[in-house]
C-alpha positions as CSV (number, residue, x, y, z in Angstrom):
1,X,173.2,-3.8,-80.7
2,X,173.5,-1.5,-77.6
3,X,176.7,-2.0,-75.7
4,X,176.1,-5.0,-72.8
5,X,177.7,-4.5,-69.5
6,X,180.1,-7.9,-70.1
7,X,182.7,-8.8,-67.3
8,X,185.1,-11.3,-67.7
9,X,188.1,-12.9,-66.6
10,X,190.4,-14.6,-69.2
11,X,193.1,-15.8,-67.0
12,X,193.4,-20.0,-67.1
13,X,194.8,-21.5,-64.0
14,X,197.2,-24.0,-63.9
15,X,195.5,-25.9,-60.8
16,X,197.7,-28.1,-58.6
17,X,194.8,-29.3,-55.8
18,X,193.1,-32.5,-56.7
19,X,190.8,-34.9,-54.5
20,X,192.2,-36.7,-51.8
21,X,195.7,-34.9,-52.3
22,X,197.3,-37.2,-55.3
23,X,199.0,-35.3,-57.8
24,X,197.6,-32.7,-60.5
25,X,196.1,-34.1,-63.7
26,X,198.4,-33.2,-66.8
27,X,198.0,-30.0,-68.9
28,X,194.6,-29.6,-66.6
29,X,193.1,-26.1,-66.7
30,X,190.3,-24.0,-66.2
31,X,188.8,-20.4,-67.2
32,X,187.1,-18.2,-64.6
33,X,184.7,-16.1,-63.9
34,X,182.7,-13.7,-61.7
35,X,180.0,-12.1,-61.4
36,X,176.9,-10.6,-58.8
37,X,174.5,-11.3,-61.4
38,X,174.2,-13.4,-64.2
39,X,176.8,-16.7,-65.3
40,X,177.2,-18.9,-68.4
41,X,179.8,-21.5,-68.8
42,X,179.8,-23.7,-71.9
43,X,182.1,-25.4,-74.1
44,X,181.5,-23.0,-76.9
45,X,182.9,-19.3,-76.3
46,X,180.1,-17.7,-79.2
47,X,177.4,-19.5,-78.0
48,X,178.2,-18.5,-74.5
49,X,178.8,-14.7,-75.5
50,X,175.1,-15.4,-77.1
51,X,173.5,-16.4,-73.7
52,X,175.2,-14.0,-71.9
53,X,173.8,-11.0,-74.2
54,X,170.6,-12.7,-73.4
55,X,170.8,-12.6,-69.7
56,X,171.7,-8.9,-70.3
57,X,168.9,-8.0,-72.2
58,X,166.7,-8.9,-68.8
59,X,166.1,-12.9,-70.2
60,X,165.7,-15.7,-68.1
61,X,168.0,-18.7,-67.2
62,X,166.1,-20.6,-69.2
63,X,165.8,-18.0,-72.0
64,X,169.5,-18.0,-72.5
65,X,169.9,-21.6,-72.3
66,X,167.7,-22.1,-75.2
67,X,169.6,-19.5,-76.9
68,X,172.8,-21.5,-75.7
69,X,171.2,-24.4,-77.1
70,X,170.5,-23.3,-80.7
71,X,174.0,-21.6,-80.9
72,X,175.6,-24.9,-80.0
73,X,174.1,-26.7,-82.9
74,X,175.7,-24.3,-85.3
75,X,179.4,-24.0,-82.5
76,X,179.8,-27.4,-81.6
77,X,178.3,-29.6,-84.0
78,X,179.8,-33.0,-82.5
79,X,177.2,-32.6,-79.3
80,X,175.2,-29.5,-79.7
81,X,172.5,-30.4,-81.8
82,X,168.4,-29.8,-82.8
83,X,168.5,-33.8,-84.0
84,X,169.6,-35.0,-80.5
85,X,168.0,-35.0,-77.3
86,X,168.5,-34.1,-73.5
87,X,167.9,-33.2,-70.3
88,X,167.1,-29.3,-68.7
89,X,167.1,-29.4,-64.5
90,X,165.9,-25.7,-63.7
91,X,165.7,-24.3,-60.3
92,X,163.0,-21.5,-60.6
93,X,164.2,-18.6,-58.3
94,X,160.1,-18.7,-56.7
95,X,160.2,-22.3,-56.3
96,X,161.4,-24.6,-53.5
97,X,162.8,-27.2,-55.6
98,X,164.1,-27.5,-59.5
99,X,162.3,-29.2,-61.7
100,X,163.4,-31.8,-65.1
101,X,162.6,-30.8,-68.5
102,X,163.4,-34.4,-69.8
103,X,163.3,-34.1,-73.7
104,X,165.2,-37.6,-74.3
105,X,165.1,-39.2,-77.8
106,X,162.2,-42.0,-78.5
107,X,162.9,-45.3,-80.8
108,X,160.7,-44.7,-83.4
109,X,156.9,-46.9,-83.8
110,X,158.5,-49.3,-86.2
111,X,161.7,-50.2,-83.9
112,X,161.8,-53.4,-82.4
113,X,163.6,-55.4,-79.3
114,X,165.9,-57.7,-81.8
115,X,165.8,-55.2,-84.8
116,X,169.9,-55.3,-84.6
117,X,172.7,-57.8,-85.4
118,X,176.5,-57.9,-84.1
119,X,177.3,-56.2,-88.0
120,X,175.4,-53.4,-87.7
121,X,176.9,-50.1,-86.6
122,X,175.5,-46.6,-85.2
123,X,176.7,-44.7,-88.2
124,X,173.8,-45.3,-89.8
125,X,169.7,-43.8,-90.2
126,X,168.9,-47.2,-88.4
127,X,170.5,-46.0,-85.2
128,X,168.6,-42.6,-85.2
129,X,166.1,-42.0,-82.7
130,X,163.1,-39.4,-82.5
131,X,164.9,-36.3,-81.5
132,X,163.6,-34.3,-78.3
133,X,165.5,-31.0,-78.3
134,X,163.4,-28.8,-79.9
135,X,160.1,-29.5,-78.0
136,X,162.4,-30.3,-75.2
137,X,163.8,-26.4,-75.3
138,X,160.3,-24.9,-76.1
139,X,158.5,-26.8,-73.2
140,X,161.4,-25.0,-71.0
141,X,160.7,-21.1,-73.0
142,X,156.6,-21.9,-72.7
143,X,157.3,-22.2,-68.6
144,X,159.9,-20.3,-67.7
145,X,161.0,-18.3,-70.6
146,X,160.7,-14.4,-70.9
147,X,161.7,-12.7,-73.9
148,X,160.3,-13.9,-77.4
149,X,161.0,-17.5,-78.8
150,X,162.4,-15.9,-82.1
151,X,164.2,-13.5,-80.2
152,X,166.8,-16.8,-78.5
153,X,166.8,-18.5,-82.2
154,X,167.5,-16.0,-84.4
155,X,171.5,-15.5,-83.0
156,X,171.8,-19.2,-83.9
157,X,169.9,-18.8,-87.5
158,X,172.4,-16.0,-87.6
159,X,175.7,-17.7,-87.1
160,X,175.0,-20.1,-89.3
161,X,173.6,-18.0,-92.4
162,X,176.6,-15.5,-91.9
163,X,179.2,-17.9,-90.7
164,X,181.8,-17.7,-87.9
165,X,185.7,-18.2,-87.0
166,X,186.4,-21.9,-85.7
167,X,189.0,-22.1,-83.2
168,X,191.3,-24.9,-82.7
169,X,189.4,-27.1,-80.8
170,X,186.2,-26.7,-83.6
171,X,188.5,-27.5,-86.5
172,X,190.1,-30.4,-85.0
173,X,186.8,-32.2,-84.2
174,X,185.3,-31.3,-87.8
175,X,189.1,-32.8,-89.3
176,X,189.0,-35.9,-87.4
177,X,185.2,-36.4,-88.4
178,X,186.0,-36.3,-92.1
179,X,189.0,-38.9,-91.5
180,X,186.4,-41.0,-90.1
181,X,184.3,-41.1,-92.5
182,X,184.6,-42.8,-95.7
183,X,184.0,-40.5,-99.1
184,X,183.1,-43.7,-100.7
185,X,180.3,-44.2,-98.3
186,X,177.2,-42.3,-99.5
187,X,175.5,-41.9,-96.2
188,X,178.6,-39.4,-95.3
189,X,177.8,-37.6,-98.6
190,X,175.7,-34.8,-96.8
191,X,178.2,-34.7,-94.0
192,X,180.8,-34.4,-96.3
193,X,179.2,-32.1,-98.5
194,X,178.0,-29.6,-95.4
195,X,181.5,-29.7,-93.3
196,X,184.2,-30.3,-96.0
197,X,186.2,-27.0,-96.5
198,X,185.4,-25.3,-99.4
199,X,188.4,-26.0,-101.7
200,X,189.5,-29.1,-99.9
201,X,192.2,-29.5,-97.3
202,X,192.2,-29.5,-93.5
203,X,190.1,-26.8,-91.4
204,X,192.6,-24.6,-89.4
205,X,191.7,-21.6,-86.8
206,X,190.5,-19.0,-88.1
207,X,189.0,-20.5,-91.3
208,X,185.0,-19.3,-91.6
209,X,182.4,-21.6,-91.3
210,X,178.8,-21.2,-93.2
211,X,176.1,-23.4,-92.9
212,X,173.1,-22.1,-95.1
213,X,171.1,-25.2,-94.8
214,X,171.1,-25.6,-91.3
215,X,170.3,-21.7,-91.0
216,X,167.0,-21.9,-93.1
217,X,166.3,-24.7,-90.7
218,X,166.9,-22.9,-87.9
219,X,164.7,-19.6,-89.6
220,X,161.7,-22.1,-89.6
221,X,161.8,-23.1,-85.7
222,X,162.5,-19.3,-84.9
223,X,159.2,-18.4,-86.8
224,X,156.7,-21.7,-86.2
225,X,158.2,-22.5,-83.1
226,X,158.8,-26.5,-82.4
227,X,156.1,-27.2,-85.3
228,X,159.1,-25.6,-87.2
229,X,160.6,-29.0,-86.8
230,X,158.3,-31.9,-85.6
231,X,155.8,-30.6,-88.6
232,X,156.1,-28.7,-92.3
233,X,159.2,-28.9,-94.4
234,X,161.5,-29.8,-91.8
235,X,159.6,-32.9,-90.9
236,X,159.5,-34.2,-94.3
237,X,163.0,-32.9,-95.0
238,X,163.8,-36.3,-91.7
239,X,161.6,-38.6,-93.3
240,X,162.6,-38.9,-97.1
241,X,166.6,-38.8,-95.7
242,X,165.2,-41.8,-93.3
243,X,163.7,-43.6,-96.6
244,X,166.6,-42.8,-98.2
245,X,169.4,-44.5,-95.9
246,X,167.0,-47.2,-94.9
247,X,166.2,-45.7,-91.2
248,X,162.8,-46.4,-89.4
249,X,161.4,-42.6,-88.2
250,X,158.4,-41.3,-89.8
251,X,156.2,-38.4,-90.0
252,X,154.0,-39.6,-87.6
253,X,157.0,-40.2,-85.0
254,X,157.8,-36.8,-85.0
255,X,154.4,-35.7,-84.7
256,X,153.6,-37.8,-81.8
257,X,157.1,-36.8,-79.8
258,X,156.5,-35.2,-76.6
259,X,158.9,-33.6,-74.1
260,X,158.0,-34.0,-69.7
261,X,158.2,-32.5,-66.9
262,X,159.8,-34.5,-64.4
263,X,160.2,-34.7,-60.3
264,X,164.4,-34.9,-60.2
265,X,166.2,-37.4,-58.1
266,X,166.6,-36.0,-54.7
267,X,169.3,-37.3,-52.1
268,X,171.5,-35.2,-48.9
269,X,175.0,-35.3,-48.7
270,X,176.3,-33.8,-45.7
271,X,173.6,-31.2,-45.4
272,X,173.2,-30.2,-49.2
273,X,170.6,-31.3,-50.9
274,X,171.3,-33.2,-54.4
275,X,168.8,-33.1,-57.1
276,X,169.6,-34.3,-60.8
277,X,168.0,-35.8,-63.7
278,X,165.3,-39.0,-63.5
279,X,165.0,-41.8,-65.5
280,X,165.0,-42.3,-68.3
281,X,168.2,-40.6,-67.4
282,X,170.7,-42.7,-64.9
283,X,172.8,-39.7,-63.8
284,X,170.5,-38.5,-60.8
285,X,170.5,-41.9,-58.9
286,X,173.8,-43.1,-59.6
287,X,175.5,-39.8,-58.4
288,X,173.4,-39.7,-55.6
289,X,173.6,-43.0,-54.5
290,X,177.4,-43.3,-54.9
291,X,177.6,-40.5,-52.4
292,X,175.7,-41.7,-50.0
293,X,177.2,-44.7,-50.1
294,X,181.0,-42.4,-49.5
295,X,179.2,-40.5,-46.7
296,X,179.6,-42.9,-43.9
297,X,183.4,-43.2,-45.0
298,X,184.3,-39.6,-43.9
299,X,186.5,-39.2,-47.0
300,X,187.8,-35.6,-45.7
301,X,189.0,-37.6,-42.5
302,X,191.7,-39.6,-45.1
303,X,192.3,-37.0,-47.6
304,X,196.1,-38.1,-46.4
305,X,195.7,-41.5,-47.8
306,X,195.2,-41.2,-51.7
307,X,195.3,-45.0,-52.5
308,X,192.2,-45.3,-49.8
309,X,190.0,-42.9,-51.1
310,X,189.9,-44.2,-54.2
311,X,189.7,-47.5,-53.4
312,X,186.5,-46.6,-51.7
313,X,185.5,-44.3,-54.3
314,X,185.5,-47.0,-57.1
315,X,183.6,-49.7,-54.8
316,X,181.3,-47.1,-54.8
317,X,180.7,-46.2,-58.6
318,X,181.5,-50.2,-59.0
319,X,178.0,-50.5,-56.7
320,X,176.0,-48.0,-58.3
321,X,177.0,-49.3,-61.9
322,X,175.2,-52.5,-60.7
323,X,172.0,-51.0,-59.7
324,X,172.0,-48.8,-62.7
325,X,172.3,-52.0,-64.9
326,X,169.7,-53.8,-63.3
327,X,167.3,-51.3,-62.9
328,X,167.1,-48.2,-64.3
329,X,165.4,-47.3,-67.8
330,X,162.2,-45.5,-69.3
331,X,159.9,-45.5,-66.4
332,X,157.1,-45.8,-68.7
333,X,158.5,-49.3,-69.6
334,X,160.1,-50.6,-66.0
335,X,159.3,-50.5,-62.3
336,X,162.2,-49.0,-61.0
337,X,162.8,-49.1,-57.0
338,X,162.4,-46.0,-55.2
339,X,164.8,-47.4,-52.9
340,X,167.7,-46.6,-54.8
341,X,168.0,-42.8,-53.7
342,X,167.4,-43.6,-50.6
343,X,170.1,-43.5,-47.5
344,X,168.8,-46.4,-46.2
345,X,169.8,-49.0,-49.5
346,X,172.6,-46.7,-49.6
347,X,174.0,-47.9,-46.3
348,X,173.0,-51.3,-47.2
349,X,175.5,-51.1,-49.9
350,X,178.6,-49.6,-48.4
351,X,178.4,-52.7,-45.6
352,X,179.7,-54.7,-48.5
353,X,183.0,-53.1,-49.4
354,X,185.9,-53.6,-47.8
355,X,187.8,-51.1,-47.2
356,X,191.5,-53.1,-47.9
357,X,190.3,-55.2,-50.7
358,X,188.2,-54.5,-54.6
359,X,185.2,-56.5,-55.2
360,X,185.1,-58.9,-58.1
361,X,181.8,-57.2,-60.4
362,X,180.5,-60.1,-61.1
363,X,179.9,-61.5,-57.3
364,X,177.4,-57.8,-57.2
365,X,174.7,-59.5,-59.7
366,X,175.4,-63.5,-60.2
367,X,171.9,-63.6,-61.7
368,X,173.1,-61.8,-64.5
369,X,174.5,-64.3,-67.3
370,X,178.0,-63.1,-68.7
371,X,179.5,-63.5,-72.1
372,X,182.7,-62.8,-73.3
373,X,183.0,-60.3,-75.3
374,X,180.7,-44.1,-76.9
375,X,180.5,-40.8,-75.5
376,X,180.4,-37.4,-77.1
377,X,177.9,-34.6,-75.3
378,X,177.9,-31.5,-74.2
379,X,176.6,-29.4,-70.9
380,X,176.2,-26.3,-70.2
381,X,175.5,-24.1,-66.9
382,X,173.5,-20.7,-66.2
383,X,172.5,-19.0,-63.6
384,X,170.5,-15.4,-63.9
385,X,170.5,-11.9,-62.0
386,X,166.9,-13.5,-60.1
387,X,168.8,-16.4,-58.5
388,X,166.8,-18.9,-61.5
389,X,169.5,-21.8,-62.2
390,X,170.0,-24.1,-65.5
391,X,172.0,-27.4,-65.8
392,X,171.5,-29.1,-69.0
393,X,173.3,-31.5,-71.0
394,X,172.5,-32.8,-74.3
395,X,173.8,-35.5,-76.9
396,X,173.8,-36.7,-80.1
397,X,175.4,-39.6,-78.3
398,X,178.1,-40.3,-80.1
399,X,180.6,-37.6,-81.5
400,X,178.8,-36.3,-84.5
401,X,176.1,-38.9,-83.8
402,X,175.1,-41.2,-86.7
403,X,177.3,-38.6,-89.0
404,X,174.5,-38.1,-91.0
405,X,173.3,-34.8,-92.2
406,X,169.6,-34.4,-93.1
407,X,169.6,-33.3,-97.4
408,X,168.9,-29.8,-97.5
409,X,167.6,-29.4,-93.7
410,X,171.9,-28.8,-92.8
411,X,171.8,-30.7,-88.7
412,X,173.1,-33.6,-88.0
413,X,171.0,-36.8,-86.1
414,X,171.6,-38.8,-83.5
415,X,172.5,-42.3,-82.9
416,X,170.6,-43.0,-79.7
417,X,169.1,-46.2,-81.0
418,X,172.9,-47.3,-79.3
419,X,171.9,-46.3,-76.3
420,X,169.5,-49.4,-76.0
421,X,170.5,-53.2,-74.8
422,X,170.4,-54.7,-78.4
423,X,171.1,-58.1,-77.2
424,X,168.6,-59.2,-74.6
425,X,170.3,-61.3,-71.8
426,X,174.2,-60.4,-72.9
427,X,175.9,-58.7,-70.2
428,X,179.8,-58.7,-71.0
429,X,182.7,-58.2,-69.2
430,X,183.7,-55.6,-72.0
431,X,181.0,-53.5,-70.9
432,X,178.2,-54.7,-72.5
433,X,174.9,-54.5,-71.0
434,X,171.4,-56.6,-71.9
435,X,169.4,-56.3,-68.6
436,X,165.8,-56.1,-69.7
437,X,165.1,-52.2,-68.8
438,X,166.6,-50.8,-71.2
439,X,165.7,-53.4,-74.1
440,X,164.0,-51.8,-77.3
441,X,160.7,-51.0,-77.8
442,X,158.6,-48.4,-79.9
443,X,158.2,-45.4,-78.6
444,X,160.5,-46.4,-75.8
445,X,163.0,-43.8,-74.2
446,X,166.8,-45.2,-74.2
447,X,168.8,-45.1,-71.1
448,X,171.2,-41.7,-70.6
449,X,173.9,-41.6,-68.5
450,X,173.4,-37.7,-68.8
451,X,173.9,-36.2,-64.9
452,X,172.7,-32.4,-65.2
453,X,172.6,-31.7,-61.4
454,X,171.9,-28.7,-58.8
455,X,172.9,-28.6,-55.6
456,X,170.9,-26.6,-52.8
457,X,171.7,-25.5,-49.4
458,X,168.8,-23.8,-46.9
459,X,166.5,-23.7,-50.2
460,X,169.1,-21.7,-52.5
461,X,171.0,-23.3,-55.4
462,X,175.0,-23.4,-54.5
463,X,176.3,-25.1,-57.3
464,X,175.4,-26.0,-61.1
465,X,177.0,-28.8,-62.9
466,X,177.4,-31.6,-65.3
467,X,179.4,-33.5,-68.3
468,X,179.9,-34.7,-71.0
469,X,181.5,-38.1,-71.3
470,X,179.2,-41.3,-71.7
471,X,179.0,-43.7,-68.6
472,X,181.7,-41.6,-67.3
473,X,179.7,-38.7,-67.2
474,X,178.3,-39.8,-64.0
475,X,181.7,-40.4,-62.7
476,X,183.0,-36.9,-63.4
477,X,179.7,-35.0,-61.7
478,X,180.2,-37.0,-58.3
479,X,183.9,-35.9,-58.6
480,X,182.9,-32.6,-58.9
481,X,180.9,-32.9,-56.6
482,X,183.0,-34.5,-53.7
483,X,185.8,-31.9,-54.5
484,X,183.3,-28.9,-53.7
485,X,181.4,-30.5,-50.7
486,X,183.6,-32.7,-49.4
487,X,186.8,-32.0,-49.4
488,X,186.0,-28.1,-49.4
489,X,188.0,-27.2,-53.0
490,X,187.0,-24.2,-54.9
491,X,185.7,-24.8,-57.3
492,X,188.2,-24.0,-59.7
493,X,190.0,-26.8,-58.1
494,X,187.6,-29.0,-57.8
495,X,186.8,-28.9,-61.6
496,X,190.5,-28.8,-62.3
497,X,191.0,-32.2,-60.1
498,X,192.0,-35.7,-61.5
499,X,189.1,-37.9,-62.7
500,X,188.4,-41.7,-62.4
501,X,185.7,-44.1,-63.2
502,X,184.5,-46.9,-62.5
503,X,181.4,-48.6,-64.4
504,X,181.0,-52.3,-63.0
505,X,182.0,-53.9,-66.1
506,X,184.7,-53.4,-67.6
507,X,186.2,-54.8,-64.2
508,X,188.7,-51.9,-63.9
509,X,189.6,-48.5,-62.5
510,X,190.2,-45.3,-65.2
511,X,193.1,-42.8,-63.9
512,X,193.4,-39.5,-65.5
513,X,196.9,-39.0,-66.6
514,X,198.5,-37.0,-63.5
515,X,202.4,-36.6,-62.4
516,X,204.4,-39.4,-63.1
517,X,205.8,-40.4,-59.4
518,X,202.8,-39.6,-57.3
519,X,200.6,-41.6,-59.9
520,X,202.9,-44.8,-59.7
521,X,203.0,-45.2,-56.4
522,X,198.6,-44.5,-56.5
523,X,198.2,-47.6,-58.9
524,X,200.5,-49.3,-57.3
525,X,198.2,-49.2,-54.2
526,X,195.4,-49.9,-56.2
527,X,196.8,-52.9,-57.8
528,X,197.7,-54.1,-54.3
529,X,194.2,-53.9,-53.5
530,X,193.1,-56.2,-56.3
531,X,192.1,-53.4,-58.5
532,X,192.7,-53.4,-62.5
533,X,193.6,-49.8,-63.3
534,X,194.4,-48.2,-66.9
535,X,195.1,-44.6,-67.8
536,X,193.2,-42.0,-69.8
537,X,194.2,-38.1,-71.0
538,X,191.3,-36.6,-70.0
539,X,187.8,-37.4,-69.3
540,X,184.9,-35.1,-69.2
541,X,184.3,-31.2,-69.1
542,X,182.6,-29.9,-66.2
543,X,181.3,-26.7,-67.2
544,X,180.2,-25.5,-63.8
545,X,179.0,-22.0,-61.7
546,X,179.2,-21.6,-57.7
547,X,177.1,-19.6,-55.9
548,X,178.6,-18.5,-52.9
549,X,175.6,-18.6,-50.3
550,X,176.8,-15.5,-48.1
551,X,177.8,-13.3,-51.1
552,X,175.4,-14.8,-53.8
553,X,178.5,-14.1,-56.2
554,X,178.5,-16.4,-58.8
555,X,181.8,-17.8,-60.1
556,X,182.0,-19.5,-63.7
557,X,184.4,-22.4,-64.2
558,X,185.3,-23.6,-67.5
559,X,186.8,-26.5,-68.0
560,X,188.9,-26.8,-70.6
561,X,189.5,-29.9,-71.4
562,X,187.9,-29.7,-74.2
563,X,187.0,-26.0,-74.5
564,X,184.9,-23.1,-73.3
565,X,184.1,-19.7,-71.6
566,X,182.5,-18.7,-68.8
567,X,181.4,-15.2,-69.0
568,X,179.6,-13.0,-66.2
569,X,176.9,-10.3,-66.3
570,X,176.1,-8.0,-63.4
């Protein structure tokens, strides 16, 4: 392969600035990069080395983030994935606005709204749903792509038919998976089979990883396209392991499965223009609703008072979390109120919270009957030399989804079914939710808290970004978020910063861990404020690229939470 004109910076930074001035989030870091022409950040350094020699080689945004894609499914096999399902927002670089390649995950025909009891578990072919990714990803190539479908599949098929060196992070996630998961239990048997190291014992750095099945797999999509999957041997390959384990997908669900293009959410926010991912996604109105909610507040103006800020910021989320749960699901399925991104209901909101006092979540929604009573993806960012930018986040849902491996096809599925309200009308304090949008039905698309976003100044993409994370994951963009626009960080900082979250119910406030003195006396304000707050190590990974609009330099941050690269090509 000719020699690619690669820059990169390996240096991690040790950050110390954080929102509203509190104290840095423990062991927090970040990897950075530059560039004047192309970026990609994700959580896998191979597969981002892949979209970067992509970018080189004159593709698209959109061509390497398909090749991103497939490499992740062999890199980072507890989110990246062919048997999940996702969401792509691409800003075309002739275009005045991005657009939503929403390839989310379907129940299957034979699914039903009371098909689940409090015993059943998502580890299990009951729990999958119709994947999306790879019509989702070839929907994206057929509009916006460049180079040849095979070309962006065949690095993937690659990796996994000649193996690769796991790094630490890779071989703790594949040993805590197998401590998971029962030998005894037969549908872990493939999983078992595919990711045990050969020879026994625990995977360490530097072991090689081959995955043969999954690479013939991957062979068939690079030569027949998404028919490679939803059709032929794969397709048969999903249904006889769903008859096999008792799960509900079919031929004829996969041949039916169709990926959209979607209009994004669209709010402002201090003159930049927000636009993320629709339903059946929840990220793009949430995020965009929180801040405009926070906008009349003038944050920056009490950047002094740490306990303040986010005391306002979790009345906020708390807000949002309510609308979400009341509203928001497959549109296809539920009126959902335009209203919601709008200023307007925005204000409406923020007249409720007091700014020296927490609401009590249930007061938000008294119609809603109580009872008493996961979050593994992955996102990646890209930008190319023509100004085209990609966010896109995608999920098995769970870590590993439903842990099962398909017999002889090597990829793991999904356990979106969990994504659903199984219990119609029980909405728990513990988090539960049974509003009726998101109840099951066939061919249904589950609710995603998935918040791929793009922000735009004067018509030009400034900043790409999303998470992983679960319901958090809309948490951690609109912290990212209010960093960068708000209280001016760079964005190194701004990725680097402390997280929290709020989600309506559970009634309480998540803190990442930060510096023991500063962080005392910031739940201590909280608490006096009627707050319930609890601790977390880490939350999120924010994989994210800035473009600075007078330079158009583009600057890769990854977050390393959990892992990545961002690497840069002029």
């Amino acid at each position: 392969m000719r020699q690619l004109n690669l820059r990169l910076t390996v240096a991690l930074l040790v950050c110390s600035s954080i929102v509203v001035g509190a104290p840095p989030v423990r062991g927090a870091r970040v990897q950075r990069a530059t560039s004047a022409g192309g970026m990609v950040v994700s959580v896998s350094p191979p597969a981002t080395r892949i979209g970067a020699r992509v970018l080189a080689e004159g593709g698209t945004a959109v061509d390497a983030s398909v090749a991103v894609a497939f490499a992740l499914a062999v890199t980072w096999p507890e989110a990246g994935n062919i048997g999940g399902g996702g969401f792509m927002m691409v800003k075309p670089s002739d275009a005045t606005e991005p657009v939503c390649i929403e390839y989310r995950e379907t129940a299957p025909r034979a699914a039903t709204q009371t098909m689940y009891d409090r015993n059943d578990t998502t580890s299990h072919h009951k729990a999958v749903g119709v994947p999306g990714t790879v019509r989702g990803l070839a929907l994206a190539h057929q509009r916006y792509g460049k180079l040849p479908w095979r070309r962006l599949v065949e690095p993937a098929a690659r990796l996994a038919e000649e193996g690769f060196i796991i790094d630490a992070p890779l071989a703790g996630s594949i040993n805590r998976v197998m401590r998971r998961s029962s030998e005894s239990n037969p549908r872990f048997a493939e999983m078992r089979r595919v990711y045990g190291r050969p020879g026994g014992g625990q995977w360490r750095a530097g072991d090689k990883l081959l995955l043969p099945d999954l690479a013939r797999t991957l062979q068939r999509i690079a030569k027949e396209g998404a028919d490679g999957f939803y059709a032929g041997e794969t397709a048969g390959l999903i249904a006889e392991e769903m008859k096999r384990g008792g799960g509900l997908i079919r031929r004829g669900d996969l041949a039916a499965y169709r990926a959209h293009v979607r209009k994004p959410t669209h709010g402002r926010y201090r003159g930049f223009d927000i636009y993320g991912a629709p339903p059946p996604a929840s990220g793009g109105t949430c995020v965009v609703l929180t801040l405009q909610q926070l906008e009349s507040f003038q944050l920056r103006k009490h950047r002094d008072d740490p306990g303040l800020v986010a005391h306002l910021m979790a009345e906020a989320m708390r807000r949002s979390f309510c609308q979400r749960a009341k509203h928001l699901g497959d549109p296809a399925f539920s009126d959902i109120p335009t209203e919601l991104t709008m200023s307007e209901f925005a204000v409406s909101q923020a007249r409720g919270i007091d700014r020296d006092r927490a609401t009590k979540s249930e007061t938000l929604a008294p119609e809603i009957t109580l009872a008493d009573e996961s979050n593994e993806t992955t996102h990646f960012s890209v930008v190319d030399r023509t100004g085209m930018a990609v966010a896109n986040t995608y999920t098995l849902e769970a870590s590993w989804g439903s842990r099962v491996v398909v017999r002889r096809g090597g990829f793991l599925l999904n356990n979106e079914m969990g994504d659903f309200n199984w219990f119609p009308g029980v909405t728990t304090r513990a988090g539960r939710i049974g509003t009726a949008a998101n109840l099951i039905a066939p061919g249904k698309r589950m609710l995603s808290s998935q918040s791929p976003t793009i922000v735009m100044r004067d018509g030009k993409p400034v900043l790409v970004t999303g998470s992983p994370g679960g319901r958090t994951i809309i948490n951690t963009v609109t912290g990212v978020l209010l960093n960068v626009l708000e209280f001016e960080m760079s964005v190194s900082d701004a990725v680097a910063a402390p997280r929290m979250h709020h989600q309506w119910f559970p009634d309480r406030i998540q803190l990442e861990e930060r510096e023991e003195k500063a962080f005392r006396a910031l739940t201590a304000n909280l608490r006096s404020r009627g707050h319930v707050v609890s601790t977390r190590e880490k939350q999120g990974s924010a994989h994210t690229i800035w473009i600075d609009p007078k330079s158009g330099r583009r600057i890769g941050v990854a977050d390393l939470r959990r892992n990545g690269l961002a690497v840069g090509t002029e």
